[in-house]
C-alpha positions in Angstrom: 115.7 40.3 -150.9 111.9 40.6 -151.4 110.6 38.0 -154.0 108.2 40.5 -154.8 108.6 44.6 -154.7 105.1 46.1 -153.7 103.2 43.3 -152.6 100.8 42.3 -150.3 100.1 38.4 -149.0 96.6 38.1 -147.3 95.0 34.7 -146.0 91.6 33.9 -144.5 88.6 31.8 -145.3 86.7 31.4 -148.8 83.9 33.6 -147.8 82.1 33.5 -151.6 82.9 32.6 -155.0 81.1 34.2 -157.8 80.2 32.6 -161.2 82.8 32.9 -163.6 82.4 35.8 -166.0 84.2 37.1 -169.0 86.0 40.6 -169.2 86.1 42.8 -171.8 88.8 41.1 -173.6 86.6 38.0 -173.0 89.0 36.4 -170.6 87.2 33.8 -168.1 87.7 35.5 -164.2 86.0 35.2 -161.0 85.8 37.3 -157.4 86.9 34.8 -154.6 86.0 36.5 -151.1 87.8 35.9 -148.2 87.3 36.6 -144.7 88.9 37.6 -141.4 87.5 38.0 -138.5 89.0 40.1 -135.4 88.9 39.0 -131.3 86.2 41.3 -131.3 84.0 39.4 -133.9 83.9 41.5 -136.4 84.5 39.9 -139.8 86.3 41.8 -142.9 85.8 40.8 -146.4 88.3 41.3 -149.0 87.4 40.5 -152.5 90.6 38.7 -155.0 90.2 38.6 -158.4 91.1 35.8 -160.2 91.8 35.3 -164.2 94.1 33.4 -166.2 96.6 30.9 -165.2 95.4 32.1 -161.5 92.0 30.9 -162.1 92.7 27.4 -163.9 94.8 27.0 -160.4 92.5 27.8 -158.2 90.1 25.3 -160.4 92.3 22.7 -160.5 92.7 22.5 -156.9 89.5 22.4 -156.3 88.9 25.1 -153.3 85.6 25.7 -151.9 83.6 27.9 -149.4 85.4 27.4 -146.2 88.7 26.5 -147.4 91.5 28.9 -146.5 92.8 30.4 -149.0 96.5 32.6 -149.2 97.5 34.9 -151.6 101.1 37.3 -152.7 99.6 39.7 -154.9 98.8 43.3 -155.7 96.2 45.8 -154.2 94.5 47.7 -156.9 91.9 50.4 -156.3 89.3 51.4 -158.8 85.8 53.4 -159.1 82.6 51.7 -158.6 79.2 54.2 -158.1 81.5 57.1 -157.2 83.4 55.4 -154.6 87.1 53.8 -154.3 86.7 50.5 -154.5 89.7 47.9 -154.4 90.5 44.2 -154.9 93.5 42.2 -155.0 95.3 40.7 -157.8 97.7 37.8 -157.1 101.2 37.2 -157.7 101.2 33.6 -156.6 98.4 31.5 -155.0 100.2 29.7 -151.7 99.6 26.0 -151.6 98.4 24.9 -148.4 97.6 21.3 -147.5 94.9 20.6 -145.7 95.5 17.8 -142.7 93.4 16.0 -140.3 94.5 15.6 -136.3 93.0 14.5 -133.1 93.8 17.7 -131.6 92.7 19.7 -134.2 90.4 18.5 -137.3 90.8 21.5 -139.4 94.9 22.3 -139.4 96.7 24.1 -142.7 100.6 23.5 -143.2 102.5 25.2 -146.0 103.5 23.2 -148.9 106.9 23.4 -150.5 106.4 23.7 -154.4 
């Protein structure tokens, strides 16, 4: 059985962070942009939007520019200068622990929480 029902889970480099803004309930949130790039080269950017407990997380664990970052969450589509625009909302942030090898300096393993 799915943990979540209507879910997506997405993971690539931290592409950008904004500055942290407040809504219009004057909640503190952020735009985290991540990136994945295809055997052809070309990159695609998707853009997570982070508030709440989901930002103080993603504070606390201190993730910067580079840093992969993996997401469960919701895709939810909006207008923006009369286009469809969308960005994902998460679910759960997936802890991943950065470790350091001779055969590769930059490895990710999933940590149990």
């Amino acid at each position: 059985m799915e943990k979540y029902k209507n879910s997506i889970e997405i993971g690539g480099n931290i592409a950008s962070i904004s500055d942290i803004k407040k809504n219009t309930q004057g909640k503190d949130f952020c735009y985290v942009n991540i990136v994945q790039n295809s055997r052809t080269g070309k990159a695609s950017y998707y853009s997570i939007y982070l508030e709440d407990k989901f930002l103080k997380q993603f504070q606390e664990d201190g993730y910067q520019k580079g840093d992969y970052f993996h997401i469960i969450g919701k895709l939810q589509t909006y207008q923006k200068e009369n286009k469809t625009a969308f960005q994902l909302r998460p679910y759960e942030i997936v802890k991943f622990e950065k470790s350091n090898t001779k055969e590769n300096s930059n490895t990710e393993k999933e940590v149990d929480m």
